[in-house]
KELUMTI-50132 format. One record per atom (N, C-alpha, C): residue in three letters; y, x, z. Coordinates in steps of 0.1 Angstrom, whole numbers, plus 5000, padded with zeros to 4 digits. Example, Ala and Ser with C-alpha at 12.3 -4.5 7.8 and 13.67 -1.06 7.14 Angstrom:
ALA494351325078ALA495551235078ALA496751325078SER497851285071SER498951375071SER500051295079
This chain:
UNK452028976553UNK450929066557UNK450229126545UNK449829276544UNK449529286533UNK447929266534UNK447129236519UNK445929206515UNK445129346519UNK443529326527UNK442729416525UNK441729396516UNK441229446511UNK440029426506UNK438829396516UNK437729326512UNK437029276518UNK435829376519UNK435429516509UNK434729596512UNK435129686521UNK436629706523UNK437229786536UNK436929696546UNK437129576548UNK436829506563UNK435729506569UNK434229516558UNK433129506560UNK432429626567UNK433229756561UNK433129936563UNK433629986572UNK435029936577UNK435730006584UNK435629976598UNK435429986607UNK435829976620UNK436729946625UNK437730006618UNK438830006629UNK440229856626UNK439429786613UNK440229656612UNK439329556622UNK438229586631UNK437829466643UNK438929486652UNK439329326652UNK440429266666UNK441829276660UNK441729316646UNK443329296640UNK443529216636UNK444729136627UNK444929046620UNK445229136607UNK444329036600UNK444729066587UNK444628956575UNK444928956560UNK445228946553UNK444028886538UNK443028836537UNK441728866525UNK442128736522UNK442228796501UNK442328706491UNK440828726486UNK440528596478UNK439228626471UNK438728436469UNK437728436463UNK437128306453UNK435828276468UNK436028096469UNK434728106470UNK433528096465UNK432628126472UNK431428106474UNK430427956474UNK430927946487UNK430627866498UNK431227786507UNK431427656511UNK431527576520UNK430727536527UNK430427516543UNK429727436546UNK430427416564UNK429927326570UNK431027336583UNK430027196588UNK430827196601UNK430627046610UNK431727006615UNK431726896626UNK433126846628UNK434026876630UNK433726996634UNK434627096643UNK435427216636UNK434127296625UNK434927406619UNK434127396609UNK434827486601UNK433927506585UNK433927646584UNK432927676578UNK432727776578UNK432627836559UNK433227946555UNK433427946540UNK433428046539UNK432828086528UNK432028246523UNK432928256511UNK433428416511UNK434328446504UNK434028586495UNK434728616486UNK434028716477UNK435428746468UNK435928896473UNK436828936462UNK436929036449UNK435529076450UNK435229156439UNK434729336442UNK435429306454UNK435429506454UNK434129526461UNK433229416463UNK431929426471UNK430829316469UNK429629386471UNK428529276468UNK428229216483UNK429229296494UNK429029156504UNK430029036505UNK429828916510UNK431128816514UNK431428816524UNK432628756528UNK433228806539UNK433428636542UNK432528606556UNK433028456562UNK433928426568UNK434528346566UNK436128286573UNK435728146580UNK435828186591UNK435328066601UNK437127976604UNK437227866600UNK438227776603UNK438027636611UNK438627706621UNK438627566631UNK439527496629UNK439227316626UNK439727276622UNK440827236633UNK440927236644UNK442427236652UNK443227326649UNK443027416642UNK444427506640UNK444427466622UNK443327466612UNK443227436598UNK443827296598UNK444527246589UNK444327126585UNK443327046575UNK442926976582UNK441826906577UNK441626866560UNK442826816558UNK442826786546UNK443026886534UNK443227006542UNK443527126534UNK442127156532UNK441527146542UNK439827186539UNK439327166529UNK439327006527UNK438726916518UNK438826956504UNK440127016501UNK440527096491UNK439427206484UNK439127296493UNK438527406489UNK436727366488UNK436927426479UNK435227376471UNK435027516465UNK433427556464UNK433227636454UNK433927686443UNK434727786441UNK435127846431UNK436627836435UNK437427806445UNK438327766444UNK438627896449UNK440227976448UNK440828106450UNK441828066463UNK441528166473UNK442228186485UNK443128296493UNK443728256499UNK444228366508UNK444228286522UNK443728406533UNK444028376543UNK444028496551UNK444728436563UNK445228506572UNK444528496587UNK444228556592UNK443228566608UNK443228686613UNK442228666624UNK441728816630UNK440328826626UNK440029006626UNK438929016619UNK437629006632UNK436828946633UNK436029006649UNK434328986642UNK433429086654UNK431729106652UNK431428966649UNK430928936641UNK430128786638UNK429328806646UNK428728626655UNK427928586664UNK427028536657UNK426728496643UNK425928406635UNK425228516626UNK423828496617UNK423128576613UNK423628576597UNK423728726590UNK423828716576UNK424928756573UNK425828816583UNK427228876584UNK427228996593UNK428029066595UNK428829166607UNK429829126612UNK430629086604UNK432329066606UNK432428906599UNK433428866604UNK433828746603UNK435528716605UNK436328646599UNK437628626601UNK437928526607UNK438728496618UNK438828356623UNK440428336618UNK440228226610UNK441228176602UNK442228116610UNK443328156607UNK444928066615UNK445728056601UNK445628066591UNK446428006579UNK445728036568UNK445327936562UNK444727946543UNK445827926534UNK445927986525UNK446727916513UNK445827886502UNK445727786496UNK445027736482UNK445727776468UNK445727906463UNK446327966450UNK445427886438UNK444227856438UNK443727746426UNK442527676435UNK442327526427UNK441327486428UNK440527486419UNK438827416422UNK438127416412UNK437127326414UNK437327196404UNK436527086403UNK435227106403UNK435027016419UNK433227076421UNK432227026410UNK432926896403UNK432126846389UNK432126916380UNK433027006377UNK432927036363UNK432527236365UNK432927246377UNK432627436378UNK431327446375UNK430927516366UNK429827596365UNK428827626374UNK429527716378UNK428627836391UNK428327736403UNK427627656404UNK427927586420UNK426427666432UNK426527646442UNK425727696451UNK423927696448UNK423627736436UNK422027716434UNK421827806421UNK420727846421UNK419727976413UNK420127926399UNK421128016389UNK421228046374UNK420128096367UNK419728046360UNK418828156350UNK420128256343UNK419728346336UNK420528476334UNK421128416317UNK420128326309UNK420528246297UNK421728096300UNK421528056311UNK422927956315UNK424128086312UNK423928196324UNK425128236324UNK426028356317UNK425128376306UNK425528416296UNK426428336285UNK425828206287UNK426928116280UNK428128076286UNK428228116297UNK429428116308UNK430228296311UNK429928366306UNK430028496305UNK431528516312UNK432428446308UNK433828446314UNK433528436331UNK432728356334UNK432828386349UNK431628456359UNK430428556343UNK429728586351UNK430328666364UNK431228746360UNK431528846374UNK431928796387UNK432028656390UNK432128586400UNK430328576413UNK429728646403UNK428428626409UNK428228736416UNK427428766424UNK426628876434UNK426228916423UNK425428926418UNK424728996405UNK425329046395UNK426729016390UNK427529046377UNK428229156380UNK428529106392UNK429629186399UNK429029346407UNK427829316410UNK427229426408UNK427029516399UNK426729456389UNK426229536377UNK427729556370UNK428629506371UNK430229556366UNK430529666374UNK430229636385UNK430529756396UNK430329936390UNK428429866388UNK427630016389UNK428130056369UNK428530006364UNK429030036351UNK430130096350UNK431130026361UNK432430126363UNK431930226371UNK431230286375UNK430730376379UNK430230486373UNK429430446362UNK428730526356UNK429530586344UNK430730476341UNK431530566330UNK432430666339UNK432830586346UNK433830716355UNK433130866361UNK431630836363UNK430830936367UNK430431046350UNK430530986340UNK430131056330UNK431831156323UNK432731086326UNK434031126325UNK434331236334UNK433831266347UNK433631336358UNK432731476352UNK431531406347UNK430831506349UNK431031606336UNK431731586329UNK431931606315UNK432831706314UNK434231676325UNK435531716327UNK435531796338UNK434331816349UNK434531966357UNK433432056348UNK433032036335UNK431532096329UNK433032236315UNK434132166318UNK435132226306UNK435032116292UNK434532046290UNK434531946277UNK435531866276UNK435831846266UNK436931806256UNK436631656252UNK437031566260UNK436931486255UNK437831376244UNK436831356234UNK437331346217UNK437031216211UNK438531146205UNK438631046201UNK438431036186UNK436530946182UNK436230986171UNK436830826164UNK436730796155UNK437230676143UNK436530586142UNK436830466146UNK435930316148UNK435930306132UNK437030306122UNK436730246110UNK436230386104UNK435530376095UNK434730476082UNK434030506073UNK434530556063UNK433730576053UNK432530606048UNK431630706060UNK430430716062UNK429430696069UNK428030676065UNK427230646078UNK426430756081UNK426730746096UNK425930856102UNK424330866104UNK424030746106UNK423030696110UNK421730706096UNK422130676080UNK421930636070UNK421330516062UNK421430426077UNK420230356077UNK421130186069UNK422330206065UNK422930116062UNK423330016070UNK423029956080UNK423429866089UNK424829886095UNK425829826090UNK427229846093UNK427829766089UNK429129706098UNK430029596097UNK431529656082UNK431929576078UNK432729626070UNK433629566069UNK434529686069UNK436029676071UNK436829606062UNK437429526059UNK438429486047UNK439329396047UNK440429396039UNK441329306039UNK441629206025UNK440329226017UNK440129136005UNK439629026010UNK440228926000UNK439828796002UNK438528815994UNK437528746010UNK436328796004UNK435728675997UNK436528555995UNK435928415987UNK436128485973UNK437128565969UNK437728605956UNK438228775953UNK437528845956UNK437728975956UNK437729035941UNK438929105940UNK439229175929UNK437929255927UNK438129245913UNK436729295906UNK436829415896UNK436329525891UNK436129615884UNK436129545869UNK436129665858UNK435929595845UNK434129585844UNK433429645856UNK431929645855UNK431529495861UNK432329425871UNK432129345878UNK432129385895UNK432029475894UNK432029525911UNK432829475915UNK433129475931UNK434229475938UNK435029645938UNK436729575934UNK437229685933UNK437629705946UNK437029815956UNK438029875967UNK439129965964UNK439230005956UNK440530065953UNK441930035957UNK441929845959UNK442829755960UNK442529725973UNK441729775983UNK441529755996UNK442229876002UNK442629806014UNK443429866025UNK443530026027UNK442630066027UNK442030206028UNK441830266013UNK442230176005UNK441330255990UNK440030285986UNK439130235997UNK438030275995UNK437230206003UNK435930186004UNK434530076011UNK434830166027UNK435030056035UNK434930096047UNK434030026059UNK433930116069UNK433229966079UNK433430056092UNK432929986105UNK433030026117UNK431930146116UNK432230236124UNK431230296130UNK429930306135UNK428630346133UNK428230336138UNK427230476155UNK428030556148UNK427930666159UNK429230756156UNK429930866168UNK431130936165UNK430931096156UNK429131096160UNK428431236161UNK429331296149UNK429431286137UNK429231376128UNK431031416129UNK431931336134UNK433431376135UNK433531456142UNK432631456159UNK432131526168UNK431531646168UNK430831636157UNK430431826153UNK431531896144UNK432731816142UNK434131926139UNK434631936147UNK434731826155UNK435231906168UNK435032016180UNK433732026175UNK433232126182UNK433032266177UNK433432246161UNK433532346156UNK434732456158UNK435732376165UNK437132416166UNK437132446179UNK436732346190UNK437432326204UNK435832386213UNK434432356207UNK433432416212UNK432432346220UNK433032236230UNK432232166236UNK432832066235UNK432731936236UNK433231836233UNK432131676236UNK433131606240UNK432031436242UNK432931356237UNK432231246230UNK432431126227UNK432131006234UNK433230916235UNK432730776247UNK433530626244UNK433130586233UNK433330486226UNK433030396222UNK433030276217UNK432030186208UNK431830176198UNK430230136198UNK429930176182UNK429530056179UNK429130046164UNK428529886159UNK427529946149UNK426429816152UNK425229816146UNK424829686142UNK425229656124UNK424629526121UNK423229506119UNK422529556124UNK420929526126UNK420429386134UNK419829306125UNK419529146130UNK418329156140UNK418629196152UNK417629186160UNK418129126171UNK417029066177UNK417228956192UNK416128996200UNK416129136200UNK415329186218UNK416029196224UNK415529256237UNK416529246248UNK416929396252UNK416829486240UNK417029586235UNK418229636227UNK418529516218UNK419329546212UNK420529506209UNK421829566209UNK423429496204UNK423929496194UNK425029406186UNK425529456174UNK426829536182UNK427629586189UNK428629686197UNK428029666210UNK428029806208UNK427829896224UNK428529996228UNK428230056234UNK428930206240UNK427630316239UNK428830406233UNK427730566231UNK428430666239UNK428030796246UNK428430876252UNK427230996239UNK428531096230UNK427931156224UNK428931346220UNK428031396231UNK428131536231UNK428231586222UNK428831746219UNK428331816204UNK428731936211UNK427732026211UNK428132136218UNK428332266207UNK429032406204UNK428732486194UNK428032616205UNK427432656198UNK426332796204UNK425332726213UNK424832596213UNK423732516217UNK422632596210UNK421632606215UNK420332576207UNK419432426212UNK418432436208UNK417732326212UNK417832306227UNK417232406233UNK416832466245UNK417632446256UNK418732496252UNK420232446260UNK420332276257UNK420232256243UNK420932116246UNK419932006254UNK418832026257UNK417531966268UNK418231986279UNK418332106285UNK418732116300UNK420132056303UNK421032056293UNK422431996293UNK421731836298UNK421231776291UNK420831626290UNK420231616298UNK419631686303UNK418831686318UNK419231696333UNK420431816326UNK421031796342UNK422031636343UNK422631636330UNK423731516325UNK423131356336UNK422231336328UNK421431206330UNK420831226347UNK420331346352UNK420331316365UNK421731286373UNK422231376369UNK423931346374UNK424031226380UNK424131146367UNK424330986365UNK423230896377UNK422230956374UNK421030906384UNK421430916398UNK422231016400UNK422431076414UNK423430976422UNK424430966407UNK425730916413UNK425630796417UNK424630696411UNK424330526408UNK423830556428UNK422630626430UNK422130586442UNK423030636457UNK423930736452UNK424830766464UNK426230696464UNK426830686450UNK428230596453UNK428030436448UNK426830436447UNK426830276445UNK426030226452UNK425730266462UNK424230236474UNK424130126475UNK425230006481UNK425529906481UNK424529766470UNK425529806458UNK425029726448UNK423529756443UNK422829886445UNK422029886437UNK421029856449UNK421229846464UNK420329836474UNK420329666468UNK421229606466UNK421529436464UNK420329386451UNK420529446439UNK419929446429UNK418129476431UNK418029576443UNK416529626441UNK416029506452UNK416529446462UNK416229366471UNK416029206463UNK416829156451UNK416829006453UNK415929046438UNK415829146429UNK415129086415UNK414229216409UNK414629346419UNK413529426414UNK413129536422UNK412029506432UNK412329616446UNK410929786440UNK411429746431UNK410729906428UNK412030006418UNK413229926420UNK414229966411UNK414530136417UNK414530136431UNK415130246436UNK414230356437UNK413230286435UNK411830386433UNK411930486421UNK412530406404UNK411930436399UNK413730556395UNK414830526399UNK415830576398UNK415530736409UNK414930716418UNK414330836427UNK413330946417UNK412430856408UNK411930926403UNK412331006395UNK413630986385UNK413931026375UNK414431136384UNK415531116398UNK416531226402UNK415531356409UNK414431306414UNK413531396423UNK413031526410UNK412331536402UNK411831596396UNK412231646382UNK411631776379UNK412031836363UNK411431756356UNK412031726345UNK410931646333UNK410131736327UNK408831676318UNK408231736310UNK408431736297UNK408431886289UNK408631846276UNK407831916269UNK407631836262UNK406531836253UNK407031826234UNK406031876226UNK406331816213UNK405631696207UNK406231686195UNK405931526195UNK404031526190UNK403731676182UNK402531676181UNK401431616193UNK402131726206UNK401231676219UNK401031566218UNK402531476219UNK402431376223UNK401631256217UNK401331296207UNK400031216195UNK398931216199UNK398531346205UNK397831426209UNK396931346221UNK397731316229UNK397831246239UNK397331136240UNK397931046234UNK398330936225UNK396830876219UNK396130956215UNK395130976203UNK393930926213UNK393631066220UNK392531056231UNK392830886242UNK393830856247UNK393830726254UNK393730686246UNK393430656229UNK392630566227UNK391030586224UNK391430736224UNK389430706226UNK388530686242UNK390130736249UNK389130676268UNK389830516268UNK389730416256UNK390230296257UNK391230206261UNK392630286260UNK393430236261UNK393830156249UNK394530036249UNK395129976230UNK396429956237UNK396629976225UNK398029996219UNK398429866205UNK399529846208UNK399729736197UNK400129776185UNK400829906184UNK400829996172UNK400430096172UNK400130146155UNK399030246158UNK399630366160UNK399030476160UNK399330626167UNK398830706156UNK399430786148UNK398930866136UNK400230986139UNK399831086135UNK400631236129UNK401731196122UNK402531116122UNK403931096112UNK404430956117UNK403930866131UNK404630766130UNK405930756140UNK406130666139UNK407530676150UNK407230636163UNK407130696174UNK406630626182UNK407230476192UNK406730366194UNK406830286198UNK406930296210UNK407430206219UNK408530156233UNK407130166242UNK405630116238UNK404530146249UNK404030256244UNK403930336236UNK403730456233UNK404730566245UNK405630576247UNK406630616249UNK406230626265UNK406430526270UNK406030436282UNK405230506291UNK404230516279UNK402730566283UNK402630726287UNK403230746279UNK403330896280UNK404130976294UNK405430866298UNK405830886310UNK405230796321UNK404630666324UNK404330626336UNK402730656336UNK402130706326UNK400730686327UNK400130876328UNK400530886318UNK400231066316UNK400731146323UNK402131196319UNK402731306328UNK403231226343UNK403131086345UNK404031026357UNK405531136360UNK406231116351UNK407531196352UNK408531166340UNK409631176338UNK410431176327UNK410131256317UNK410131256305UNK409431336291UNK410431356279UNK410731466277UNK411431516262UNK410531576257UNK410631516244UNK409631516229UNK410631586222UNK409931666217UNK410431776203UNK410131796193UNK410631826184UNK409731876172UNK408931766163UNK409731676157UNK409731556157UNK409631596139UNK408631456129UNK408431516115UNK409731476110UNK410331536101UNK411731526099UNK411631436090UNK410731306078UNK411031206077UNK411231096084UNK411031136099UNK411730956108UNK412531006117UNK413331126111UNK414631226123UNK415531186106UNK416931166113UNK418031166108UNK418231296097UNK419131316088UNK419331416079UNK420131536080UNK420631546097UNK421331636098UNK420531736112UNK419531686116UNK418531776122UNK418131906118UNK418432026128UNK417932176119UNK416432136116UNK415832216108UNK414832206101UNK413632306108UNK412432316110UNK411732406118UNK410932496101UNK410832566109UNK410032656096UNK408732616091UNK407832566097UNK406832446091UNK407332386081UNK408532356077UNK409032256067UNK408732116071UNK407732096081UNK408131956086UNK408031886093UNK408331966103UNK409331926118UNK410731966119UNK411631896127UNK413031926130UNK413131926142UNK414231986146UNK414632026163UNK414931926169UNK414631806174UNK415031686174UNK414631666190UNK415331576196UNK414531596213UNK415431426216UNK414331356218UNK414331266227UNK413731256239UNK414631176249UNK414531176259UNK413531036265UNK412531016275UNK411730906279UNK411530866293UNK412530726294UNK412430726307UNK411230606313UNK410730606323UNK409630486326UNK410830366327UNK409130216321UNK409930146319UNK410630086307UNK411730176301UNK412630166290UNK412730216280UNK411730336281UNK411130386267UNK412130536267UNK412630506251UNK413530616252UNK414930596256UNK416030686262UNK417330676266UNK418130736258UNK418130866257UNK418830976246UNK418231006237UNK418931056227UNK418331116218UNK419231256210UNK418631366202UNK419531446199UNK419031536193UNK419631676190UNK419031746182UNK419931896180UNK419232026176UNK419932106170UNK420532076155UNK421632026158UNK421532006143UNK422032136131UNK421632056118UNK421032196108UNK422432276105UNK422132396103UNK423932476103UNK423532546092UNK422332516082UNK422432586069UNK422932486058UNK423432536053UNK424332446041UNK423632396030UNK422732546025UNK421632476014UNK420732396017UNK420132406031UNK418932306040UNK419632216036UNK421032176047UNK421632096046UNK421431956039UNK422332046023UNK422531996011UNK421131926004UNK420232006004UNK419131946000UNK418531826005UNK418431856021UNK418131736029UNK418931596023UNK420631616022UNK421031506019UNK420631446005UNK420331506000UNK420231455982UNK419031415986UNK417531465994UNK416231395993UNK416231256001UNK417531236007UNK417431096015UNK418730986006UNK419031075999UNK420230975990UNK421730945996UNK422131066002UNK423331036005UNK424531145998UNK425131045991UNK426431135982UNK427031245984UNK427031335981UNK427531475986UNK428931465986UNK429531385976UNK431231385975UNK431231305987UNK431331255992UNK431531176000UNK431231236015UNK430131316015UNK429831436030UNK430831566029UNK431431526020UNK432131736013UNK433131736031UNK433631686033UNK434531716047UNK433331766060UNK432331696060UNK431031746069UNK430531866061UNK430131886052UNK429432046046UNK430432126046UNK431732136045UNK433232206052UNK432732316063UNK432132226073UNK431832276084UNK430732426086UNK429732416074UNK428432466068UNK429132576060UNK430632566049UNK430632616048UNK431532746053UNK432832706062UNK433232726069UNK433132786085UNK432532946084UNK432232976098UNK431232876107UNK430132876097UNK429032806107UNK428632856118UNK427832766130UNK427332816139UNK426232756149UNK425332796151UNK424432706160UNK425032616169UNK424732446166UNK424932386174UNK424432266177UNK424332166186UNK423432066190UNK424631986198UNK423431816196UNK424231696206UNK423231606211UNK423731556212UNK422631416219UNK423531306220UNK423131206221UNK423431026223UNK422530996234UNK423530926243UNK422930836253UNK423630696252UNK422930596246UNK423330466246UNK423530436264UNK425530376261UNK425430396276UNK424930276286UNK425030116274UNK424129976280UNK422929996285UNK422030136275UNK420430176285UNK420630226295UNK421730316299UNK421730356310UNK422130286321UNK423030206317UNK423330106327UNK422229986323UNK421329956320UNK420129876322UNK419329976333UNK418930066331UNK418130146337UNK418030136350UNK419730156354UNK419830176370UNK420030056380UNK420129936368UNK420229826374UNK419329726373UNK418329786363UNK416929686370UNK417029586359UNK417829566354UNK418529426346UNK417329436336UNK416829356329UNK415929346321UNK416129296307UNK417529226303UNK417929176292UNK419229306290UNK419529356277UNK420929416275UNK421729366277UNK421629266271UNK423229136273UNK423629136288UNK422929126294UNK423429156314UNK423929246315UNK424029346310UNK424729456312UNK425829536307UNK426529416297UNK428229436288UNK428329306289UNK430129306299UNK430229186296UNK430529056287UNK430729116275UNK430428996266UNK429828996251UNK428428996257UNK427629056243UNK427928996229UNK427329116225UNK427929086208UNK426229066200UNK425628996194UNK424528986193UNK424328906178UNK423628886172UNK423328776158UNK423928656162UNK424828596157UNK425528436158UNK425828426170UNK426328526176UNK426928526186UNK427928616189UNK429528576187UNK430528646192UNK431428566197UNK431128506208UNK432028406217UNK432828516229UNK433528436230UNK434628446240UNK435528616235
């Protein structure tokens, strides 16, 4: 008999009164003299599917067998559940036992995980209602940004995990090598000689695709990146990863102006998709740990955002603290703004989603066009309630001397950018990108409040298990 899935039995109508076929892990056991009753779960749904087995047709001793965690197949008919907490229900006429699982030593057994147990168990979060949700709405959301990317005309472009430069400039990056690093060949200065390394030269992972991404856009015109990046930055919020995933556009003949509305329509997209093809899991998620989740996912899809510059938004900022609001960091004309700064400005002020512009170009990146003030850049971050900021991005600069200058006043090697100023010098042309970290966005829509819940196997400070 072939296997259904247990989200088709649950949906479909038209498998009541048939026999059929559901493999999947349990749950649950519990029964009386008579029958047992065992909650099953095979992945393709955040509901389980109960298998009622009477023990005159089950053998008894087979029962005994099945314990929490243990993997099954069985065969019955599917019929309306008479008992509360189900629809459907299977009345079992043959089990087969494919594994067991020692109710002493399993992990997951029938009672409330904190989210720190099961992180150290990470290999079987997806066995849970909750994991498996949130794996769910993540396959979703990439397949929804691959969708929306690919009926829009975009090219989607495979940028280089290992490299020689940083995009970012901020230094924080893993490094690549094949020297024995107890004993590395050394220069007649004492350096380490890369020369003698793999690549011939100092390498490391990635930490964004952007700047490969604006040659490709130079050529092909619209283009996305959707990759992993790495960030050796030693931090332990629940903010931050050392690898993640970026989804990172680069459009040519962008202006600023366009590249807002692109990210605007983009991110609702995504918004749209989570509450209509994932209804299921995200109704599961807003019901057991956060019941204003669908509220606040409604809010982002219902309405235009507001955008503002980052002046305003100081502006803003300034006066709530003279009608007495505090703030834990301060608020001045040049700072960077902070996660309740941010916050504030979308659940308190505009009550709406907010893009900031116009941002002072010492705490914007070195490849942001330049505004004629001399010092602001086209820069536009995106602010969602809640999570602060989501995207971020920019016209970036298409003058070569701007450019060039920019990079000498932040200290980055010009031999070493000559393949990126190529671009500057070669048939330049207006154009713009943005980054949407894609773990925020999959935090966002799922309520989850730690990052690590939301990749399955986080990569974080002194920790890269499994």
């Amino acid at each position: 008999m072939k296997r259904v899935k247990i989200v088709d039995l649950v949906k479909e109508p038209k498998y009541i009164g048939q026999e059929v076929n559901v493999k999947g892990w349990v749950r649950t056991k519990r029964g009386s003299k008579y029958v047992a009753f065992i909650s099953m779960n095979d992945g393709s749904s955040v509901y389980n599917l109960q298998i009622v087995a009477d023990k005159s047709k089950i053998d008894e001793e087979l029962l005994k067998k099945i314990t929490t965690g243990a993997c099954l197949s069985v065969d019955g008919k599917l019929v309306e559940s008479q008992g509360k907490g189900q629809t459907v229900e299977v009345q079992a006429d043959a089990i087969e036992i494919y594994g067991t699982a020692d109710p002493d030593t399993y992990p997951l057994q029938k009672k409330e995980h904190t989210f720190e147990f099961l992180r150290e168990v990470a290999h079987l979060r997806p066995r849970t209602n909750t994991f498996g949700a949130v794996f769910r709405i993540r396959h979703n959301m990439a397949y929804a940004i691959h969708k929306y990317f690919h009926d829009k005309g975009f090219v989607y472009f495979h940028t280089p995990l290992i490299t020689a430069s940083d995009a970012e400039g901020a230094g924080q990056m893993f490094q690549v090598t094949t020297l024995d690093v107890a004993n590395p060949p050394r220069t007649e200065e004492g350096a380490v000689d890369y020369s003698q390394d793999f690549f011939g030269q100092e390498t490391n992972l990635t930490v964004s695709g952007q700047l490969e991404g604006e040659l490709a856009a130079m050529g092909l015109g619209e283009i996305y990146t959707f990759g992993p990046t790495f960030r050796a930055e030693d931090s332990n919020t629940p903010r931050h990863l050392a690898e993640f995933w970026m989804i990172e556009p680069e459009m040519a003949f962008y202006d600023n102006n366009d590249n807002m509305d692109l990210a605007e329509d983009f991110v609702k997209y995504l918004i749209h998709w989570a509450l209509t093809e994932c209804a299921d899991d995200v109704q599961f998620l807003n019901d057991t740990y956060d019941d204003t989740l669908i509220e606040r996912l409604q809010f982002v899809d219902n309405q235009r955002f507001a955008r503002i510059t980052y002046t305003e938004g100081v502006e803003v900022l300034e006066q709530a603290i003279k009608d007495g609001v505090k703030f834990e960091f301060p608020v001045y004309w040049g700072c960077d703004l902070a996660a309740e700064h941010e916050r504030y400005l979308v659940e308190k002020h505009y009550k709406k989603p907010v893009m900031v512009t116009d941002y002072p170009k010492e705490i914007k990146a070195f490849y942001m066009k330049q505004n004629e003030d001399g010092k602001t850049v086209r820069g536009m971050d995106v602010l969602f309630p809640r999570i602060g900021e989501i995207m971020g991005g920019s016209e970036r600069e298409a003058d070569l001397d701007k450019l060039t200058k920019r990079c000498e006043e932040v200290g980055i090697p010009l031999e070493a950018m000559n393949w990126y100023l190529d671009t500057r010098r070669f048939g330049a042309c207006p154009h713009s990108g943005f980054g949407l970290g894609f773990e925020r966005l999959v935090l966002f829509v799922t309520g989850m409040s730690n990052i690590r819940d939301v990749i399955p196997f986080p990569r974080t400070p002194k920790n890269a298990n499994f």
